[in-house]
C-alpha positions in Angstrom: 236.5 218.5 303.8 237.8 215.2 304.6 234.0 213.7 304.8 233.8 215.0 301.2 236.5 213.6 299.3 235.4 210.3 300.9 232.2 210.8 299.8 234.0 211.6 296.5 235.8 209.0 296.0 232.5 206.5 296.6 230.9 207.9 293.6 234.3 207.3 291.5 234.8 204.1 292.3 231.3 203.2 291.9 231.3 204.8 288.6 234.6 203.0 287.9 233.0 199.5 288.9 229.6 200.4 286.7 231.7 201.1 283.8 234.0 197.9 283.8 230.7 195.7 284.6 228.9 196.8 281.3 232.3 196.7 279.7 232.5 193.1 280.3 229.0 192.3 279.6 229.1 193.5 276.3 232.1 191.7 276.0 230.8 188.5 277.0 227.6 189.5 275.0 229.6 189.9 271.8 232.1 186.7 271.9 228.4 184.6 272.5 227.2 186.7 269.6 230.5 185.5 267.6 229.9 181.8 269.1 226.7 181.6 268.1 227.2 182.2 264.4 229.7 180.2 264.4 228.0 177.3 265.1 225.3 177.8 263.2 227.6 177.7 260.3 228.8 174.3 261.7 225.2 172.8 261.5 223.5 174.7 259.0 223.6 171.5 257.1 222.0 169.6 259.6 219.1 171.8 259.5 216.1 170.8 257.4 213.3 173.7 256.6 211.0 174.1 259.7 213.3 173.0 262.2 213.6 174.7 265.5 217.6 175.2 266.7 218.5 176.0 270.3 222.1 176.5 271.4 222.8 177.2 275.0 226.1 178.0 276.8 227.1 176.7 280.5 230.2 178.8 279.8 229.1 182.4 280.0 227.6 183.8 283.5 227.8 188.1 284.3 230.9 187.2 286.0 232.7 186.3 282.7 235.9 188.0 282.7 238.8 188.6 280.2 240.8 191.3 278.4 239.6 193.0 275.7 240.4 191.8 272.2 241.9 194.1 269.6 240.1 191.6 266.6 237.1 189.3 267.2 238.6 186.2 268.8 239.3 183.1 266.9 237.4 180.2 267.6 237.9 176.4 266.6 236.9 173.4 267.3 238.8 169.6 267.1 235.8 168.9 265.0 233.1 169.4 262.8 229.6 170.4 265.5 226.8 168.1 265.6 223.8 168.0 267.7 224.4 167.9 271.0 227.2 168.8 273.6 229.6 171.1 271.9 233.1 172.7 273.1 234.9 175.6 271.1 238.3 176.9 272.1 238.0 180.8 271.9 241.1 182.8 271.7 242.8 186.2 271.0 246.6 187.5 270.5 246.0 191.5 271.2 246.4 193.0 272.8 247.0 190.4 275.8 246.8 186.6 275.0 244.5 184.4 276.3 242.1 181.8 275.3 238.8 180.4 276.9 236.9 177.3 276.5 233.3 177.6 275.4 231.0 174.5 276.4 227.3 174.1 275.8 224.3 172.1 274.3 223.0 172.5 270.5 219.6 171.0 270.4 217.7 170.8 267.2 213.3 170.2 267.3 212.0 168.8 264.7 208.3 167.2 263.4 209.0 163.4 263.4 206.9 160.4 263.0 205.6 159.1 266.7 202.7 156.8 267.5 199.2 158.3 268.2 199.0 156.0 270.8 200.2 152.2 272.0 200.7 150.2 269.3 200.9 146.4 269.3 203.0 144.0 268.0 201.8 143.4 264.0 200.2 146.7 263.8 199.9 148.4 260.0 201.1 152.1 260.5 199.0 154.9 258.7 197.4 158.6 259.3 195.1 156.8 261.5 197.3 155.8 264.0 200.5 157.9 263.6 201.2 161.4 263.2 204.1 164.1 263.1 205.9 164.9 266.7 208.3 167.8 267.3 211.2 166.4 269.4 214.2 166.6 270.1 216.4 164.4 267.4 220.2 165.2 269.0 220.2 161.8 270.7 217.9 159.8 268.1 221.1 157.4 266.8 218.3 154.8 265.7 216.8 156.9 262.7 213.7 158.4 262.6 210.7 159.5 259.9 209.6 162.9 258.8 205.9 162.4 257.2 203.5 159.6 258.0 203.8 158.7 254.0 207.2 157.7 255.0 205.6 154.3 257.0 202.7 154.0 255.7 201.9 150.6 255.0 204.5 149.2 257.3 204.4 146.8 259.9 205.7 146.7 263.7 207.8 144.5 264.4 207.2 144.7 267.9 204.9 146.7 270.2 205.7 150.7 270.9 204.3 153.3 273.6 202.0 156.5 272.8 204.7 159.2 271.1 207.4 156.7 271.1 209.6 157.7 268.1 209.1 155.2 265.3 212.4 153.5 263.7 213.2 152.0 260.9 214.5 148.8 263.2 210.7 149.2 264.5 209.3 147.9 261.1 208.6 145.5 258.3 208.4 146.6 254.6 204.6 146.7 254.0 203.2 143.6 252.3 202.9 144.4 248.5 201.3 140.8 247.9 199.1 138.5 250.1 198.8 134.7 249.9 195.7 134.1 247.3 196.7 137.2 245.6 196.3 136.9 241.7 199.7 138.4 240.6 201.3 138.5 237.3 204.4 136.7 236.8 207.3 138.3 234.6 209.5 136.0 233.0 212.8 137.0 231.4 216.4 137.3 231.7 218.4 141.1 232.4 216.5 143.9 232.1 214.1 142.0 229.3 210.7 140.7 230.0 209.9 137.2 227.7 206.9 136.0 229.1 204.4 137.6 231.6 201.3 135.1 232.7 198.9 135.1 235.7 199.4 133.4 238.9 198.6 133.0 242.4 200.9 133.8 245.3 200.8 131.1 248.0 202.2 133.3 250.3 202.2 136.8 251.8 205.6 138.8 249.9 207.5 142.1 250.3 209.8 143.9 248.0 212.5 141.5 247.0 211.3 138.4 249.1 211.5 135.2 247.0 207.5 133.7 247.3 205.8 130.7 246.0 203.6 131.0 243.1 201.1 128.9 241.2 201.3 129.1 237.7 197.3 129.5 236.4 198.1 128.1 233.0 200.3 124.9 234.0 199.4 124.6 237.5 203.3 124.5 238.4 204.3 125.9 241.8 207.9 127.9 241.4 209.7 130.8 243.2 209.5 133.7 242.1 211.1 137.5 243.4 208.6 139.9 244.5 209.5 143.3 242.2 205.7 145.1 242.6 202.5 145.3 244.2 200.9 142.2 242.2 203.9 141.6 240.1 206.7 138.6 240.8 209.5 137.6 238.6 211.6 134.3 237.5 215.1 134.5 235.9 217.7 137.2 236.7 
């Protein structure tokens, strides 16, 4: 008889044990549904179409424990979420208070300009030699590109690696003149062109660089502001 109830009493305190186990993984299953949406609320305008989002806890494990919640717990954090480490401070009132700190990584992929291969210093970027990488961008604090039409016709301004994430401190404007270009000079004062006569650029020019030009008609060297591909101006 004795043998029995012991025998019993395994079963109910196995059943017992079964049935607060599941409880708390649902719970813990629930608050990191709760958590989740929360933070893709935070981010969602830090997501561009075709992005890839990945958000990982080191908080939750199947030995999560706490009391049941009456509401869905509040959660906050000190400030807005970005990319990256995250910590949210989850907390409930009822029936018992207590609060827990969530922790975790939210890592965004996205298809970014890389090189196709090593690159040297002077290099013109195009399709040819660049194309669209997905990576990671949390820790990208330099800037980065999202199409290849983006640098096309830019230079390096140093040398980069195969897949290395191109920059915008990686490049030069792309040249929109060339020394012995013909190029028409605009000549005028505010948003009003006077004069506009044909010259030749004595040196190489990008947007807004000040260049020496040859007037054709007089022969007279001046300086002139690049404002086009071909076009230069005088005056302001």
């Amino acid at each position: 008889m004795i043998k029995g109830s012991l025998k019993q009493t395994k079963i109910l305190l196995f059943m017992a044990f079964f049935l607060t186990t599941s409880q708390s993984l649902a719970e813990v299953e629930s608050l990191k549904q709760q958590a989740t949406r929360f933070i893709e609320q935070q981010i969602a305008e830090e997501i561009q179409e075709g992005d890839e989002v990945k958000i990982q806890f080191s908080t939750f494990n199947s030995r999560s424990k706490f009391p049941t919640c009456a509401e869905p717990p509040l959660l906050r954090t000190p400030r807005l979420l970005k990319p990256g480490r995250f910590s949210i401070k989850a907390s409930c009132q009822n029936p018992k208070r207590w609060s827990l700190h969530l922790s975790g990584s939210i890592n965004i992929y996205r298809k970014i300009a890389v090189g196709k291969q090593a690159l040297p210093k002077g290099s013109i970027l195009g399709k040819s030699n660049t194309y669209l990488l997905t990576t990671e961008i949390s820790n990208l604090r330099s800037g980065y590109y999202t199409s290849v039409e983006q640098i096309s016709g830019y230079q390096l301004k140093r040398a980069i690696q195969q897949d290395q994430v191109i920059t915008p401190r990686l490049l030069s404007p792309p040249l929109l003149i060339r020394k012995n270009d013909e190029v028409i000079i605009n000549a005028g004062q505010g948003s009003s062109v006077i004069v506009r006569v044909a010259g030749i650029a004595l040196q190489d020019g990008r947007q807004d660089q000040q260049i020496n030009v040859r007037n054709k008609t007089s022969g007279k060297v001046i300086r002139a502001r690049v404002i086009g591909k071909g076009q230069v101006r005088v005056g302001r």
